[in-house]
C-alpha positions as CSV (number, residue, x, y, z in Angstrom):
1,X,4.8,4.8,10.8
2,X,5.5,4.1,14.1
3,X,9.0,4.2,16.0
4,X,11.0,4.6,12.8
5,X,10.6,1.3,11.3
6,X,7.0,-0.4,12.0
7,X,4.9,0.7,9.1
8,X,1.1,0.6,9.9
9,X,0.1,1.2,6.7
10,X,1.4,1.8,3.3
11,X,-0.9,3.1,0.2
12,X,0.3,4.4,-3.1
13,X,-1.7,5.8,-6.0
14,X,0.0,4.7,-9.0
15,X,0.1,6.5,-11.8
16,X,1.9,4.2,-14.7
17,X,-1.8,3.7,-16.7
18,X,-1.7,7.6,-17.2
19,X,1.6,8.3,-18.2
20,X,2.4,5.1,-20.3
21,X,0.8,6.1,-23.2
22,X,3.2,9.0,-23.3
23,X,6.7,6.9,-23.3
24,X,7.2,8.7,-19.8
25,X,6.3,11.2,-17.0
26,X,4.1,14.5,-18.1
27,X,4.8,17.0,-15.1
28,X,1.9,18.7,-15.8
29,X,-0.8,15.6,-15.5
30,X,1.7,13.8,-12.6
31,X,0.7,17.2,-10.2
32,X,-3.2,17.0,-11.4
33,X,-3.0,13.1,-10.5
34,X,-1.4,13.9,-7.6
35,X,-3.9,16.4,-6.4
36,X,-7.2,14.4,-7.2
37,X,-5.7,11.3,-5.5
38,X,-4.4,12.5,-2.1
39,X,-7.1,13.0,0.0
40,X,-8.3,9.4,-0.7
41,X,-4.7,7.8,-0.2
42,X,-4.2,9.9,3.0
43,X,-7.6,9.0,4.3
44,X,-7.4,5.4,3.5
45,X,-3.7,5.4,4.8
46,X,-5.4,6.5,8.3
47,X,-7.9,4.1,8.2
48,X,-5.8,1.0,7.2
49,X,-3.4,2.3,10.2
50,X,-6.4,2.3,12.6
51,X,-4.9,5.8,13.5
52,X,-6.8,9.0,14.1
53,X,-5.4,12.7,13.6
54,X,-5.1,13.2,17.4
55,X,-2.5,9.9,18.3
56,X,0.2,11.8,15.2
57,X,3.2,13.2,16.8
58,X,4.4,14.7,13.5
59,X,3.7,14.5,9.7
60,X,6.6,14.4,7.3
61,X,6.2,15.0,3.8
62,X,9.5,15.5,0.7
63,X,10.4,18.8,0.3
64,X,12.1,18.2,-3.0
65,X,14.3,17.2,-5.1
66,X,11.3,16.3,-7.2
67,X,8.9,17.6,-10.0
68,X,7.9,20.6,-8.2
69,X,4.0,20.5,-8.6
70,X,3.4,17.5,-7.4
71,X,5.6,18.1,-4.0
72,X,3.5,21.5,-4.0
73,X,0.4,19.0,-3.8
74,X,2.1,17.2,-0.9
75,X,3.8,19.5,1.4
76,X,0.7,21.7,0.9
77,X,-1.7,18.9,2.1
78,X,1.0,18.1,5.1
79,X,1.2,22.0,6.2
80,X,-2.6,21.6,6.3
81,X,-3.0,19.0,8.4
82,X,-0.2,20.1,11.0
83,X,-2.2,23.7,10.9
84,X,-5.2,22.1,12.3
85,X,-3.7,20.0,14.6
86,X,-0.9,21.9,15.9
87,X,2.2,19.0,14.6
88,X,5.5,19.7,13.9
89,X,6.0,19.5,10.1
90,X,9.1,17.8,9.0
91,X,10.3,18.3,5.2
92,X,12.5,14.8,4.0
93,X,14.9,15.3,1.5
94,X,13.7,12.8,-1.2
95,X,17.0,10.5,-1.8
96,X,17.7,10.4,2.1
97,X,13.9,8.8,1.9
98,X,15.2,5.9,-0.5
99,X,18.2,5.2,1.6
100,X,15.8,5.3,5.0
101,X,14.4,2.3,3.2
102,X,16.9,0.7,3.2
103,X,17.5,1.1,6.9
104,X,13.6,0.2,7.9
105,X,14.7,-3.2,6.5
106,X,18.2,-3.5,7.4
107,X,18.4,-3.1,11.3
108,X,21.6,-3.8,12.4
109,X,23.1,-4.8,9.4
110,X,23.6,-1.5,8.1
111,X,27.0,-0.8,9.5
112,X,28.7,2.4,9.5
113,X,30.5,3.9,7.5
114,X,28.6,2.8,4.8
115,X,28.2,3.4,1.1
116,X,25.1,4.5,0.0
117,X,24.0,4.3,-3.8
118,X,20.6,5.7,-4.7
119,X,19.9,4.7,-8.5
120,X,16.2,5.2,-9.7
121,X,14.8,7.0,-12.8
122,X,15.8,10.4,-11.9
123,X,18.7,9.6,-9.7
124,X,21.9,8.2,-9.4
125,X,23.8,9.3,-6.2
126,X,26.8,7.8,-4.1
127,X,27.5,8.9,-1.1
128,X,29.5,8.1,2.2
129,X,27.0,7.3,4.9
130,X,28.1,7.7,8.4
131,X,26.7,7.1,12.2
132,X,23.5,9.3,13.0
133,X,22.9,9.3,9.1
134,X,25.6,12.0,8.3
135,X,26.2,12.0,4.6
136,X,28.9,12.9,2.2
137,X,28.5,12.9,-1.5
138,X,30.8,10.8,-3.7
139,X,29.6,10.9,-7.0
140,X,26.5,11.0,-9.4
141,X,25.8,11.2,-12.5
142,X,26.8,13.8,-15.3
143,X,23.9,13.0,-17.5
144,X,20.7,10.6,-17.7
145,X,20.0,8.6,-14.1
146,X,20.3,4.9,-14.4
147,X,17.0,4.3,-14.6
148,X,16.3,7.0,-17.2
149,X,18.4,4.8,-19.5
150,X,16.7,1.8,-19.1
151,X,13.2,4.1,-19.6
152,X,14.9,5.7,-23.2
153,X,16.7,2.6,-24.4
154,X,13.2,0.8,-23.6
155,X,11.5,3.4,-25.5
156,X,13.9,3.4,-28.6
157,X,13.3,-0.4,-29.0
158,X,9.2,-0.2,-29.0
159,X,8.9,-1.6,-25.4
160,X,6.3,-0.4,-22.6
161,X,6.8,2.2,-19.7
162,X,8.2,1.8,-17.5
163,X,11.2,0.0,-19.4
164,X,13.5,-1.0,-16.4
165,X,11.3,-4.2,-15.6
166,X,10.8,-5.1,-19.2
167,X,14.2,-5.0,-20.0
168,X,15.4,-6.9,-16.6
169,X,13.3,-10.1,-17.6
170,X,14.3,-9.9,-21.1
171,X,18.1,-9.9,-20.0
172,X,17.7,-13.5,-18.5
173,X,17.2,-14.6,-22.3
174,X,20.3,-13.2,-23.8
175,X,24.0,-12.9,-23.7
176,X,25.5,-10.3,-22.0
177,X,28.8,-10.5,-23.7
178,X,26.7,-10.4,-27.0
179,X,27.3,-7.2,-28.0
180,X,30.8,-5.5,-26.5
181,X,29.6,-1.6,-25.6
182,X,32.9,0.1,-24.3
183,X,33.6,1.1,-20.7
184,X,32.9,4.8,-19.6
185,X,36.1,7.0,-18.0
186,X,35.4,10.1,-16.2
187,X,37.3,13.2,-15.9
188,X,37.6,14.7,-13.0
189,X,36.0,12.4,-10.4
190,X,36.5,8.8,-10.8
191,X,33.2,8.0,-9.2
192,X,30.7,10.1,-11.2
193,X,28.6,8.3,-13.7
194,X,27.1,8.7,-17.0
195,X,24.8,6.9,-19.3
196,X,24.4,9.0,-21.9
197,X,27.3,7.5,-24.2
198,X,25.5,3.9,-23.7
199,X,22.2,5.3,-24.4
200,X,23.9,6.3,-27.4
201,X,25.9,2.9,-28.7
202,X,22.4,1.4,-28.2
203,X,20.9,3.6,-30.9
204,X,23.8,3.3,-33.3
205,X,23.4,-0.2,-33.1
206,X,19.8,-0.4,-33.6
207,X,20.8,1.8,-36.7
208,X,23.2,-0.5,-37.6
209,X,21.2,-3.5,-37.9
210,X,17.9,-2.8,-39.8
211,X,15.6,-3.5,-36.4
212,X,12.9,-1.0,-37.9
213,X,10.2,-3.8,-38.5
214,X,10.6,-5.4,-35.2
215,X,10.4,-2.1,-33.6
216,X,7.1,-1.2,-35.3
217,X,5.6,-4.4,-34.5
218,X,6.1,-4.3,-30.8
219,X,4.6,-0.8,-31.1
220,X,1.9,-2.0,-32.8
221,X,1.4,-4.9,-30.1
222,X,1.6,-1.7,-27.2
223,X,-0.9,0.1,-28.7
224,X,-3.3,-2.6,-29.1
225,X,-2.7,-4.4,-25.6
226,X,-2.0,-1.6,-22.7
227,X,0.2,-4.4,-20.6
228,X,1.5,-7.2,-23.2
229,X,2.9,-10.3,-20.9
230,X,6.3,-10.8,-21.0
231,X,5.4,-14.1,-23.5
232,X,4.4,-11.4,-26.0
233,X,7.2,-9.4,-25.8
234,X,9.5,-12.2,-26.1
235,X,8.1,-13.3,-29.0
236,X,8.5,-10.2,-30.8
237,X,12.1,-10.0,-29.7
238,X,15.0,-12.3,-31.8
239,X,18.0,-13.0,-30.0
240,X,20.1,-10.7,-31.2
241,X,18.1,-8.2,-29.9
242,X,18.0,-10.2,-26.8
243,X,21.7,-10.0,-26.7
244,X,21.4,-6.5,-27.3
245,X,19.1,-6.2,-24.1
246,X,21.6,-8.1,-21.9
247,X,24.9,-6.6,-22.8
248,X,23.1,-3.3,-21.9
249,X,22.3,-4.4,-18.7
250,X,25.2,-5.9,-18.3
251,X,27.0,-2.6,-18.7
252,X,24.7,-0.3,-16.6
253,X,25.2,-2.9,-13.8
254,X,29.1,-2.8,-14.4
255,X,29.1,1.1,-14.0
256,X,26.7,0.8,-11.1
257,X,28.5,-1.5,-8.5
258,X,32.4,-1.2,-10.0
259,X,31.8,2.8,-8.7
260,X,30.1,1.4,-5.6
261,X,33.0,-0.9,-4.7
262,X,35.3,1.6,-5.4
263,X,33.5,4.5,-3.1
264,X,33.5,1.2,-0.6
265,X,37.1,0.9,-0.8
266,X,37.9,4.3,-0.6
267,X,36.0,4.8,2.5
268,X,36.6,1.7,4.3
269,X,32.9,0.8,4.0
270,X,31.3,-2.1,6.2
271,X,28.1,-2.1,4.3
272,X,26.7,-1.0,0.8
273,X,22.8,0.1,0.7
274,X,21.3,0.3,-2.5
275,X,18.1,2.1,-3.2
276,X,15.8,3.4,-5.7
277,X,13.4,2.2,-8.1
278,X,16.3,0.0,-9.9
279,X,16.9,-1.4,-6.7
280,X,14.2,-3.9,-7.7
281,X,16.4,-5.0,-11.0
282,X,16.9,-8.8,-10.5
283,X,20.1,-8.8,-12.1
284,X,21.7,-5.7,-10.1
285,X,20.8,-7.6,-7.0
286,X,22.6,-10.8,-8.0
287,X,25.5,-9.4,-9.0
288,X,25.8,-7.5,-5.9
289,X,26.6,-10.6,-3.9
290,X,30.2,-10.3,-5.7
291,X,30.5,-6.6,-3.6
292,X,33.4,-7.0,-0.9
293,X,31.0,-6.1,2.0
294,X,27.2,-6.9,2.4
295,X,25.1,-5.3,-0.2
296,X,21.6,-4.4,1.4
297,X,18.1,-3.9,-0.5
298,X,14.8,-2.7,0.6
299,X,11.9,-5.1,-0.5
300,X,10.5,-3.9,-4.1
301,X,7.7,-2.7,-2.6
302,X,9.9,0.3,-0.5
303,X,12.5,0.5,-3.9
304,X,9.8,2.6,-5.9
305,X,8.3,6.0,-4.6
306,X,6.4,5.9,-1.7
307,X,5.8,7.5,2.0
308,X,6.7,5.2,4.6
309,X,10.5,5.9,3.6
310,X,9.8,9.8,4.1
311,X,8.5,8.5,7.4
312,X,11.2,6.3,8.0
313,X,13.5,9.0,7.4
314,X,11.6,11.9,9.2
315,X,11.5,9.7,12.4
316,X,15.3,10.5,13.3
317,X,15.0,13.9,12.9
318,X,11.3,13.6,14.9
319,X,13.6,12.6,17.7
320,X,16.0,15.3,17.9
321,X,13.1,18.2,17.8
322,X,14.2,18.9,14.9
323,X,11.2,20.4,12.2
324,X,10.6,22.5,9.4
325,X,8.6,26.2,9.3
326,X,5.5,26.6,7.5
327,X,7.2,28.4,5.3
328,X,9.3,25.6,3.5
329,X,9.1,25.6,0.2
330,X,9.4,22.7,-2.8
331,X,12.2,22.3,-4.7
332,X,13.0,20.8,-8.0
333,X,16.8,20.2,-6.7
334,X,17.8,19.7,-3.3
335,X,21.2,18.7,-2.2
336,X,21.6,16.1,1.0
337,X,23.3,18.0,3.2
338,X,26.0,16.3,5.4
């Protein structure tokens, strides 16, 4: 990364293929992964950059929050490197990375105050965003993350990990006011969230309405083709399930961006950023237009995990002197501090 926002080169080791077979992520084989593939990614990420260890000024790497063995496998192989070569080490709170992608993309359209709503498969965080990246949280949620929901409600109905992007496609084929799932309230803090009641309604429906054959089929289709197309899956799918699909959405999106534009509101927001792996979900992204201030996205590719947003996000800090000691340690939860 260079100056904050010019990325030089990007690579990411995915790891979907290993962990799809198990309907989600296995901590224990995500670290191993992790470790066997980071040498090759960081040398390769070097080489595409035409960069050698001598022109870094810094490397930055997430301290957490995070599945603790595989930032161990990171911020081990970062305190190497800046051991040998004498760099600062900077530790990047995970969420203030998605938001950073946001920003890389953004420019000056990311006005302050802003709203900032991370929403991925283990996240779903609003916060108050203010000049020099200052944050305050508003809400999150109680229960599952946003994208968890999508992953488990996927799951329940025999479709392939990761479900968000199944399910987002199959949304554009059915009604959204097809099947009515009620609105959640919150105690206490109006702009919390939680998904776990929807997750619910989902499986008493499915209980409801005999859907056990066309369950095992698509299972059956899964194990036999690793990646069905979305032709396959839509041909295993009637429309009431369909309907099912996109009233789901439907609701998830509500919850999303009626909490956002509320926080907005609240704060007198000039600007919404919206980050995280659902942050690719076609439909969140058009209804967003609806927001009362400009709803910004990072391109799919810097919506899912990756490091040029810890970059992103380490540059500010990079620029102040700030750094982290050697001693910094990974952590499973990790609050972003104002």
């Amino acid at each position: 990364m260079e100056d904050g926002r010019r990325i030089l080169s990007s690579v990411v080791a995915s790891q979907l293929d290993v962990h799809g077979k198990y309907g989600g992520v296995v901590p224990e084989l995500a670290s191993r992964e992790h470790l066997r593939a980071i040498t090759l990614v960081t040398r390769q990420a070097m080489e595409q950059a035409g960069c050698s260890y001598s022109e870094l000024h810094a490397v930055a790497a997430t301290e957490g929050p995070g599945l603790v063995g595989s930032l161990l496998v990171g911020l081990t192989y970062a305190k190497a490197i800046c051991f040998s070569r004498g760099l600062p080490l900077i530790g990047v709170n995970h969420i203030e990375g998605h938001i950073h992608a946001v920003a890389m993309d953004a420019g000056n359209d990311l006005q302050f105050p802003a709203v900032a709503l991370v929403v991925s498969g283990g996240h779903t965080h609003l916060f108050e965003m203010r000049e020099g990246y200052l944050y305050r949280l508003l809400g999150k949620t109680r229960d599952d993350a946003a994208g968890e929901a999508y992953d488990k409600v996927a799951k329940l109905l025999g479709y392939e990990y990761p479900g968000g992007p199944v399910l987002d496609r199959l949304a554009d084929f059915g009604d959204p006011r097809g099947v009515r799932f009620s609105k959640v309230k919150m105690k206490g803090n109006p702009l919390d969230f939680s998904f776990s009641g929807l997750k619910t309604a989902v499986l008493r429906w499915v209980e409801a309405h005999a859907m056990e054959e066309e369950i095992t089929a698509r299972r059956v289709l899964l194990r036999e083709t690793p990646r069905p197309t979305m032709e396959q899956w839509i041909a295993l799918t009637p429309k009431s399930t369909l309907d099912l699909i996109a009233s789901f959405q439907a609701t998830v999106i509500e919850e999303l961006l009626s909490r956002a534009q509320a926080a907005a509101e609240e704060i007198g927001a000039r600007s919404i950023a919206i980050s995280g792996g659902v942050a690719c979900n076609r439909g969140l992204r058009t209804a967003a237009r609806r927001l009362s201030c400009p709803a910004l996205f990072p391109t799919p590719a810097l919506s899912t995990d990756n490091a040029a947003m810890i970059a992103a996000a380490a540059y500010p800090k990079l620029q102040r002197g700030e750094s982290s000691p050697m001693s910094l340690r990974a952590k499973a939860s990790l609050a972003l501090a104002p």
